[in-house]
N, C-alpha and C positions, 0 to 999 in steps of 0.2 A: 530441292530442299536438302539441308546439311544432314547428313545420319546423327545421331539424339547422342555419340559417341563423339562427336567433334566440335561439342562447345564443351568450352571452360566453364568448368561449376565450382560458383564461388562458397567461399565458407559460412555457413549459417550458424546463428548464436541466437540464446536469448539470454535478456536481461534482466533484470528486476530492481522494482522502483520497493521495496520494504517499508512502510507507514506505520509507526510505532505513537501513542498516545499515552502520557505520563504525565503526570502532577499540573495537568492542564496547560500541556506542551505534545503539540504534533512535533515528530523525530521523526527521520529516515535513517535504516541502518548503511553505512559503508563498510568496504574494505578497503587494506592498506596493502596495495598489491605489494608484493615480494621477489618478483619479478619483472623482467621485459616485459614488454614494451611497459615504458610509465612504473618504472620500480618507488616503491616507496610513496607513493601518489595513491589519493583514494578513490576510489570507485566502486560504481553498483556492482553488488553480486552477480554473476552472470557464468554462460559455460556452452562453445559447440556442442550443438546441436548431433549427435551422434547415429551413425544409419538408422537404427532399427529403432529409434526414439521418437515419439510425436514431442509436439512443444509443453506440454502441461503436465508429460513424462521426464522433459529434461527441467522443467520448473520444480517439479518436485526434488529429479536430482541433486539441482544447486539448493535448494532450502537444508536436505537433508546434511548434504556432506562440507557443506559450505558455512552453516546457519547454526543447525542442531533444531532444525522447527520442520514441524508435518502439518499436514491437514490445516490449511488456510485460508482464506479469502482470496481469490485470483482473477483477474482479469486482463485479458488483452487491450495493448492500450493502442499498440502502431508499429509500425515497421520503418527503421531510419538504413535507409540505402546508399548515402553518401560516397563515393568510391573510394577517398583518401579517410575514412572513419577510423580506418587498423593501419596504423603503419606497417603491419606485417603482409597485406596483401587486400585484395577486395573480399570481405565481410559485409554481409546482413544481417542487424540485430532485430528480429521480433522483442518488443518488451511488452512487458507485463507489470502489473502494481500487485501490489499483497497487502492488506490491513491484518494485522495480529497484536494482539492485547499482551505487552511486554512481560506483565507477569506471569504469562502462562511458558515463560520459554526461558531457558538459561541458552543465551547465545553463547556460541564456539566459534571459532576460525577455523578453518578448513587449509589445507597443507600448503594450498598458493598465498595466504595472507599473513600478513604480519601482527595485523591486528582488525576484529571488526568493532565499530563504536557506532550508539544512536548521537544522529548529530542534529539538534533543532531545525526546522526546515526552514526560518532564519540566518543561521549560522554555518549554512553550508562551504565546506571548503572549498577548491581549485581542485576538480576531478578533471580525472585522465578521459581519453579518446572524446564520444561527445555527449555521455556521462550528462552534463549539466544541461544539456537540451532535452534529455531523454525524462529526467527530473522534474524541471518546469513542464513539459506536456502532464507526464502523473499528476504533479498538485493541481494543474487547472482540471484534469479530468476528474481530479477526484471533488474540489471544490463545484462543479458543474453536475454533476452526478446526485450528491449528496441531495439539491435540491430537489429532485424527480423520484429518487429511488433510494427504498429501505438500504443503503450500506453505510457502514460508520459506525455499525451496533458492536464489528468486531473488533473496534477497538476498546469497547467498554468492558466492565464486568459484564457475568452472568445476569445481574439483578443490578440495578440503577437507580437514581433518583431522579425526577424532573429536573433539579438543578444542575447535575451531571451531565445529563442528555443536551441541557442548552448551553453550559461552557463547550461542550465538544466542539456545536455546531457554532459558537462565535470565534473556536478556536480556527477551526480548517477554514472557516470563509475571511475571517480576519475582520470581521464587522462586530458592530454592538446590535444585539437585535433586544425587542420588546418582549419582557417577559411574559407577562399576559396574553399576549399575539402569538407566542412561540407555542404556550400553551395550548393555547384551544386549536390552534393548527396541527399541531403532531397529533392530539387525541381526537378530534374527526378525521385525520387520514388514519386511522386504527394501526398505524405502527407499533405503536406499546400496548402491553396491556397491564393492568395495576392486578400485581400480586395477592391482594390483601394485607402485606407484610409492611412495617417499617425500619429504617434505618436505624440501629440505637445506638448511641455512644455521641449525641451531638447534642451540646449545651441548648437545652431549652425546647430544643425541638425536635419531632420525630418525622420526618418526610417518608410518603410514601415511595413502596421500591417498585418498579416499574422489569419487564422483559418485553424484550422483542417479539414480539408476531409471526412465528417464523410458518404459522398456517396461511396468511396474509398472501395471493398473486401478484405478480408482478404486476399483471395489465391493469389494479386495480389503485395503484400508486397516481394519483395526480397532485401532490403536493405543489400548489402553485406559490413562490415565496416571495411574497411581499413583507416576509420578516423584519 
């Protein structure tokens, strides 16, 4: 067996898939690298992986100095290992997705970008390295997920309406669902619970405002969707 000193140790990164929801538009944030490799070309946020750093240590990293955003929603989504991924040499990027509710954040670009922008997850440009796969895996995970499990809340406000709650979810899965069906499904799986408060400033009507359940277990989630 080789001594643990005579293999080559490849460069580690992570990246991040950022999910931003506005005026009834799922957005991903990019950068417009300013540099090599892929200058001027956008791409997810991301940053090696540093000795003394676990990965949700360097996730916070690139949010902070990159982003101008803390304390987020994070999850690990996959590890893409491709050999030729960096044209600078073999790279492995752990990525990760992030849901954050754009009002709460005045985004900045960080010293390697040129510019960061939300860009509709429609409308997505020609990203560098493999950037656009790393993307489409986030949106389906995040579209597959939302079914089973409480996330998606941080992209709302604090406080919500039923009608809010189900443009979200016709937003990220791309369907038309029943309202009525939407209904009585999210309030028996006890995701929300109704404030006693209502919405005011809406012609005619006062809808009630809804928050998330954040006493609610996980293993108690069975939202089965036939929405």
């Amino acid at each position: 067996m080789k001594a643990f000193q005579s293999y080559k140790n490849p460069s580690l990164a992570v990246d991040l898939v950022v999910f931003g929801y506005h005026e009834n538009e799922l957005s991903v944030l990019l950068l417009n690298r300013n540099a090599e490799p892929f200058a001027n070309t956008w791409v997810l946020p991301g940053a090696f992986v540093q000795m003394d750093e676990t990965f949700l240590q360097t996730c916070s990293r690139v949010l902070q100095t990159k982003l101008g955003m803390d304390n987020v929603y994070l999850e690990q989504l996959y590890s893409f290992d491709n050999p030729d991924r960096d044209p600078r040499g073999r790279a492995i990027s752990v990525a990760y997705y992030a849901l954050v509710n754009p009002h709460k954040f005045t985004v900045t670009a960080g010293q390697m970008a040129n510019d960061v922008v939300w860009f509709p997850v429609k409308k997505i440009p020609a990203l560098g390295f493999d950037h656009k796969e790393i993307f489409k895996m986030a949106l389906q995970r995040l579209q597959s997920k939302i079914l089973y499990m409480p996330i998606g809340f941080e992209l709302l406000d604090e406080l919500f309406t039923m009608t809010e709650l189900h443009e979200l979810y016709e937003c990220i899965l791309d369907i038309t669902i029943d309202r009525r069906n939407f209904r009585r499904k999210i309030l028996d799986s006890e995701y929300i619970i109704n404030t006693g408060t209502k919405r005011d400033g809406l012609q005619n009507r006062h809808p009630d405002l809804y928050r998330f359940n954040k006493k609610l277990k996980k293993n108690q989630f069975q939202l089965s969707v036939g929405i």
